[in-house]
N, C-alpha and C positions, 0 to 999 in steps of 0.2 A: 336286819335287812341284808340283802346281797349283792352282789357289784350286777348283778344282772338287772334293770328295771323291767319291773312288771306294766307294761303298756294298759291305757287304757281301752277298753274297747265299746268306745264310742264309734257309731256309722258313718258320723261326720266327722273324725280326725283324721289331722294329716297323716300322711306317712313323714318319719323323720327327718327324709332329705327333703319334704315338701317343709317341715317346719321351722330346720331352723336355719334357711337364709331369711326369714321373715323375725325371727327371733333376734338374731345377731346386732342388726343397729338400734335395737332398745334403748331407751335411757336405762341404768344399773343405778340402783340404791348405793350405798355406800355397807361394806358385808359388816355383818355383826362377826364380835369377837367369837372366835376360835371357830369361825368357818370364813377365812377371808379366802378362800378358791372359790368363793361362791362367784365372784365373777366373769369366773373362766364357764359359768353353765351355761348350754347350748350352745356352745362354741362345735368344734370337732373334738368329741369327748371329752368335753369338761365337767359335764355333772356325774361323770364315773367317779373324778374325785370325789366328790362327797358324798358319794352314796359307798366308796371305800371311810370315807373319816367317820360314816355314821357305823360303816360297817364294824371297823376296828374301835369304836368305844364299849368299851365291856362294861361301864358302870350305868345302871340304868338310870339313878337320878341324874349323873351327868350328861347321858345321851338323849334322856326327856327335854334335858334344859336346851340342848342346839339343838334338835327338834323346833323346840318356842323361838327359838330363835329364825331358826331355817324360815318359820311359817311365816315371822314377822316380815322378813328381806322378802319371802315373794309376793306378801301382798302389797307388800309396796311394789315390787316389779311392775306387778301387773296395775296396781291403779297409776302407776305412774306413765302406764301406755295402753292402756284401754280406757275410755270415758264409758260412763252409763248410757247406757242407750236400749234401740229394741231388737236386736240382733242376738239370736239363740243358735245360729247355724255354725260349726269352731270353722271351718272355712271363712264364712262373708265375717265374724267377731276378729280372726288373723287380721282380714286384709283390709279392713276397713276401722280397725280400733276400738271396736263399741260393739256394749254386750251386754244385755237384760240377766236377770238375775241366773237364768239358767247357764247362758255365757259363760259367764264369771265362772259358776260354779264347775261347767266342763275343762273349760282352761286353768282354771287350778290344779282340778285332779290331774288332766293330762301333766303339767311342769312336775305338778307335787312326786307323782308317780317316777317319771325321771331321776328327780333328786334324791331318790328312797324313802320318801313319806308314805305311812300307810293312809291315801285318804281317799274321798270319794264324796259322791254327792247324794246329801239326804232331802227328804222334804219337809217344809214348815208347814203344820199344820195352823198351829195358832202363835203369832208371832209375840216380843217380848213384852209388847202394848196390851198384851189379850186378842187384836184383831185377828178373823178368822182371815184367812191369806191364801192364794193359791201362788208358792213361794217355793225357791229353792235355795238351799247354803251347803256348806261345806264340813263333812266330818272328817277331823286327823284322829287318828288313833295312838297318841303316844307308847311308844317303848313301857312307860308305868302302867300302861290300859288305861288312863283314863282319856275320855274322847274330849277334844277342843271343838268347838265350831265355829266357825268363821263363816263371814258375810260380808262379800262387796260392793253388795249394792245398797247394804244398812249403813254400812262404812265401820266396821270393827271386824277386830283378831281375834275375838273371844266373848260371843254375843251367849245372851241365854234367854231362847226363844223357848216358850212353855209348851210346845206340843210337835214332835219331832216323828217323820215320817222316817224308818230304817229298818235295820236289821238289827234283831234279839237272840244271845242263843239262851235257849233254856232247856234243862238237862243234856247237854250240847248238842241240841238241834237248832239250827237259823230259822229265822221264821223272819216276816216283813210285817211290822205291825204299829201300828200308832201308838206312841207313847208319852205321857208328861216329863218333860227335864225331870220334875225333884222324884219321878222314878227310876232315874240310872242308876244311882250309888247304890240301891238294891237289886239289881241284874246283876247274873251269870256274866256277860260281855252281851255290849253292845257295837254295829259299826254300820260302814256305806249303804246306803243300795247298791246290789248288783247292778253294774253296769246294761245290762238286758234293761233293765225296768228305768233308767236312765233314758234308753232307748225310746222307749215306748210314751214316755214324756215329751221327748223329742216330736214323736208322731202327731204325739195329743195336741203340740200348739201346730201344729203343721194342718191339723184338721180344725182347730179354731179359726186361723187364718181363711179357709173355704168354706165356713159354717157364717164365718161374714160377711165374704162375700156370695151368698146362699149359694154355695154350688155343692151341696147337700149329699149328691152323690161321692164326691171326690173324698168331704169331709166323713164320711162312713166308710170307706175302705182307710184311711187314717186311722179311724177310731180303733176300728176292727182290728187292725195291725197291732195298737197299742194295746187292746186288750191282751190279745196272744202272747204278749212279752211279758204283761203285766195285770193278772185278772183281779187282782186283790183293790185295783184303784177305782172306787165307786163314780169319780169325777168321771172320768172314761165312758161307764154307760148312762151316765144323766147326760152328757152331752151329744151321745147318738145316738139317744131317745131323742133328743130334740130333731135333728136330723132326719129320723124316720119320721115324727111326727110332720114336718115339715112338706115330707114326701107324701102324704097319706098311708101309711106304714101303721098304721096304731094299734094290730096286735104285736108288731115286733118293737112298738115305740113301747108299749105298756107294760111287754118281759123285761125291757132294758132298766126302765121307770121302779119295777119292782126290784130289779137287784141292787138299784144306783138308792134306793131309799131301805137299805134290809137292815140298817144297824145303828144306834148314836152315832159311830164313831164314823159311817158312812155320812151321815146325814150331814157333818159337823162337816167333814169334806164340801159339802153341796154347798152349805152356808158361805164358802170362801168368797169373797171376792176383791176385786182393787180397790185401797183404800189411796184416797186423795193425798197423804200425808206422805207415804211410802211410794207412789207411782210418781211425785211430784220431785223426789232425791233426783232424777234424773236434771235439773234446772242448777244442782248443786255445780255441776262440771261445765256448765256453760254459763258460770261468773268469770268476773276476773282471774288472774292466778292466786294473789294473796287473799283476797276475800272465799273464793272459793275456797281455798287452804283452811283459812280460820271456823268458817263456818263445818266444811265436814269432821275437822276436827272436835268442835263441839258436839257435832251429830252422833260421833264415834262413841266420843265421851256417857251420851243420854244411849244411845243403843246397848252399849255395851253392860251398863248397869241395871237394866231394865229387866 
């Protein structure tokens, strides 16, 4: 890593000086051993320091290990000052606390990327339950190449969700493809989405939000937009097929229809939806404190094994 952080380039991130007077009166975890400047981050260059201590460890299993560590102090950071909620915009998730899975997932990378973490945000196809899921979590890329993923809206540091939406290289070319966990250890290298296709996920719940409230038009130039960043996401044209169809549109609903169904692995896309069990985590942050505490504690525990 280098002392310079690589930004994320999210459409809805702040600019720096927008982020961190909003950052600064955080509650701070307590820093894990051999990064205790972890406190001084988002200060007025404080996560230089550590993105110089990550810089300056030359031993890779020692650097993988503050790494785990790094990842563990900011997700507590961050659950300790964002609750669950339905908030995917990093603007209204800052200033208002609360952040749906894709939240989480931007404002990680944004801090992580800061700190010198290589990470970013992938998608859950099929989550650790088997359920098909339209999800998002978080890939670090340790210093050893092997990828972590985290999840704060499961509530764990190291979940293994069986069907992961990212980046593959093979014969080192990246590609974007869907893939099972127990197929990593046999990949060339795997890691984030491009922040572009990030983007475009953005768009997608942007155009579900007016596909709701039927204003069908609006929800199709959304869609449209997402596609352009991201043609590879079948979910994208089944959902402005509907759209068109909605409109009377049905030979541009029926092209959309044919490409949003051209594949299993498309199809398995389609099947996602909200399950009761996982939409319901949200009720976890609106208990008391200790009961709240104990129980996502246990939640962490069953997600993270799963």
């Amino acid at each position: 890593m280098h002392d310079a952080a690589i930004p994320a380039l999210f459409e809805d991130a702040p600019r720096p000086e927008q982020l961190k007077p909003i950052i600064n009166p955080w509650r701070r975890p307590a820093p894990p051993g051999g990064l205790e400047d972890v406190t001084l981050a988002f200060t007025a260059g404080g996560e230089s320091i550590i993105r110089r201590k990550l810089g300056q460890t030359k031993n890779q299993r020692h650097k993988s290990q503050l790494e785990v560590r790094l990842i563990s102090w900011l997700y507590d950071f961050i659950r300790a000052n964002v609750k669950r909620g339905r908030l995917f915009d990093l603007g209204e998730v800052l200033q208002q606390g609360s952040a749906d899975c894709l939240g989480y997932s931007k404002l990680f990378t944004l801090l992580g990327r800061l700190l010198g973490l290589e990470v970013g945000v992938i998608e859950v196809v099929i989550d650790n339950e088997g359920r098909y899921v339209p999800h998002t979590a978080i890939l670090v890329r340790l210093t050893n190449q092997q990828p972590r993923l985290v999840d704060l809206w499961y509530g764990s540091k190291s979940i293994k969700h069986r069907r992961l939406g990212l980046s593959v290289r093979r014969g080192g070319v990246w590609e974007i493809e869907d893939v099972d966990l127990s197929e990593l250890p046999d990949l060339e290298a795997v890691s984030h989405l491009p922040d572009p296709c990030v983007n475009a996920i953005t768009r997608y719940i942007r155009g579900n939000r007016h596909l709701n409230r039927q204003e069908f038009a609006s929800a199709i130039r959304c869609y449209s937009k997402a596609i352009a960043l991201y043609p590879g996401n079948a979910r994208f044209f089944y959902n402005r097929a509907i759209a068109y169809e909605n409109l009377g549109e049905a030979e541009k609903a029926a092209a959309d229809y044919t490409k949003a169904l051209s594949s299993e692995a498309a199809i398995i896309r389609i099947l996602a939806r909200e399950h009761e069990e996982v939409s319901s985590l949200i009720n976890l942050d609106n208990l008391p404190n200790q009961r709240s505490s104990s129980a996502a504690s246990e939640i962490a525990r069953s997600r993270s094994s799963g």
